[in-house]
N, C-alpha and C positions, 0 to 999 in steps of 0.2 A: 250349597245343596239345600233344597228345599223340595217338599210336596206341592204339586199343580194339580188343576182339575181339567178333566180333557173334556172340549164344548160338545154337547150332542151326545155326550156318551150312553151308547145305552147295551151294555153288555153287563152278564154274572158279575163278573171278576176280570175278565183283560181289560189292563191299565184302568181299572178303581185305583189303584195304588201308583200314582206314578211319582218317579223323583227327577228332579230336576238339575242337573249338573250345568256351571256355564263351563268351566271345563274340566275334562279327568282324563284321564290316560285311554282307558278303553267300555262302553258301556257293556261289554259282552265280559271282560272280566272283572268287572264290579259286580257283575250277574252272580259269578265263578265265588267271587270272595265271599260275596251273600248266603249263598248257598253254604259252604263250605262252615260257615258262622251261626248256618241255621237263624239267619235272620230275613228273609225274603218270605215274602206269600204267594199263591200261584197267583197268576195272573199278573206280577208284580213288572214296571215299566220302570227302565231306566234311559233317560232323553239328556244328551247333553249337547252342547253347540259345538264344542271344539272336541276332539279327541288329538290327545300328540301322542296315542302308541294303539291307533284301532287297529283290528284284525281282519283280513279279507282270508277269502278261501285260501288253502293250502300254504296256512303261514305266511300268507304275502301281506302285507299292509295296506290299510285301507285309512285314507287322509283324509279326516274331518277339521281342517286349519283353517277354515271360515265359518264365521257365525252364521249362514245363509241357505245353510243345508240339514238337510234332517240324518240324525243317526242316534237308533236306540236299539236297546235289547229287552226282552222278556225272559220270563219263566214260565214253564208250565210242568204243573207235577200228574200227567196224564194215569201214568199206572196203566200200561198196556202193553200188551205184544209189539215187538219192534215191526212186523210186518204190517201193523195197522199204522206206521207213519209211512212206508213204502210211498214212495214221490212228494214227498210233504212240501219239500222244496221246491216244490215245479208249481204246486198247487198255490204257494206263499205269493209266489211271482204272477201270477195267474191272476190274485187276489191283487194284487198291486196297481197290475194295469185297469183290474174295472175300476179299481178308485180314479186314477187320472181320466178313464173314458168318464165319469159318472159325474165326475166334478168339474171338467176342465174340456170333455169332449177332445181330447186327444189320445192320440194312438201309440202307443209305446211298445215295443217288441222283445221276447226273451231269448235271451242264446241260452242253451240250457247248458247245466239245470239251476243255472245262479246269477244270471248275469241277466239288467234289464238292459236294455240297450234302443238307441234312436239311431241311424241310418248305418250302424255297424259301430259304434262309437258308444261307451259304458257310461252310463246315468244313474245305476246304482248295482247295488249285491243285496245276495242274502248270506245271511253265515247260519249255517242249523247244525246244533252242536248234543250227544243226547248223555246221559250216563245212566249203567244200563245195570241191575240186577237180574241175573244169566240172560230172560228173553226177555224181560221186563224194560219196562222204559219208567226207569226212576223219575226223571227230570229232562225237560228238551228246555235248551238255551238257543233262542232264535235271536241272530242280529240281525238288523237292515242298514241300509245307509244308502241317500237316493242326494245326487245331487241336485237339488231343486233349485235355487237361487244367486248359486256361483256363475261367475262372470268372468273370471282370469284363471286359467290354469297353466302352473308349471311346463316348460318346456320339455321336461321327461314325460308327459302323461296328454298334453293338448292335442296331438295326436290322436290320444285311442280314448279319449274322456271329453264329456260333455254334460253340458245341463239342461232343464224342462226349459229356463228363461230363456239360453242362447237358442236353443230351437225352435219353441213355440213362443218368445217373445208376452209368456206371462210374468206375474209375480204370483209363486206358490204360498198359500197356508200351509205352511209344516204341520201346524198344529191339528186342523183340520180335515188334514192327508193323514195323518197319524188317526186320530178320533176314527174316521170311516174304517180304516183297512182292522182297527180294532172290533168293530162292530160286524164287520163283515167274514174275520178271521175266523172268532169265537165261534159261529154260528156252524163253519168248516172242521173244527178240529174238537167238538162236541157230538158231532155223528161220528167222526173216528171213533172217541171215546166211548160210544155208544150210551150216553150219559144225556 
């Protein structure tokens, strides 16, 4: 584990703070324990290569078992009415695809309200997780996970899973892909905030 600096960054506070795992169990409850430890900042980015216990929507697992993909989580300690994150999730996914349009000029599509997907087939998630004092939004825990540079998938999942390489035939910056959807986030979920 170590602190990285993300290239191009130019945002407040999302991901100033990032940490770097090559592997951990899960970044979205490393978020959890942070928190919970009172040691994370807003804004705070946790990136690892591998996960061997990530979490996808509705308890299902989500498999980060190659270094070739991007999967991280944030914090953000908003302090708002839950009706002002109302689709936040659609909005994240939203935000996702103009980075690949912006960067890479390709088209990526959402099955709502979590699921990025190329010709019916899953190339990443979001997880948006909030804890809440009564209407208050304490803290939101957003994960993502984009398969971006994977090239063999299990025969449980090859199927209904895919990555940017097998169908557009690039090689993604994680890093970079990460960097942009930060600078592009911050700027979305600061007029929520009205801040």
């Amino acid at each position: 584990m170590y602190k990285i600096e993300l290239p191009k960054l130019n945002t407040k506070w999302l991901g100033k703070e990032t940490i770097y795992y090559k592997e951990i169990d899960s970044t979205q409850k490393e978020v959890w324990r942070r928190i919970e430890n009172k040691n994370i900042d807003n804004g705070t980015l946790i990136l690892a290569d591998i996960q061997t216990d990530g979490i996808g929507t509705h308890g299902r697992k989500w498999y980060t078992s190659q270094e070739e993909n991007i999967a991280f989580s944030f914090v953000i300690y908003p302090n708002i009415q839950i009706q002002k994150i109302e689709n936040l999730t659609v909005e994240i996914a939203e935000t996702l695809l103009k980075v690949f349009q912006k960067i890479y000029s390709i088209q990526l599509a959402i099955k709502n309200p979590n699921d990025i997907v190329i010709k019916n087939k899953k190339v990443g998630g979001i997880l948006t997780e909030t804890k809440l004092k009564g209407e208050m939004v304490e803290c939101l825990v957003i994960g993502i996970g984009i398969n971006t540079n994977q090239q063999k998938f299990t025969k449980e999942i090859e199927n209904i899973a895919t990555s940017i390489k097998n169908e557009f035939h690039i090689k993604v910056d994680n890093l970079e892909v990460i960097t942009e959807f930060c600078n592009l986030f911050e700027q979305n979920i600061i007029k929520r905030m009205g801040k």
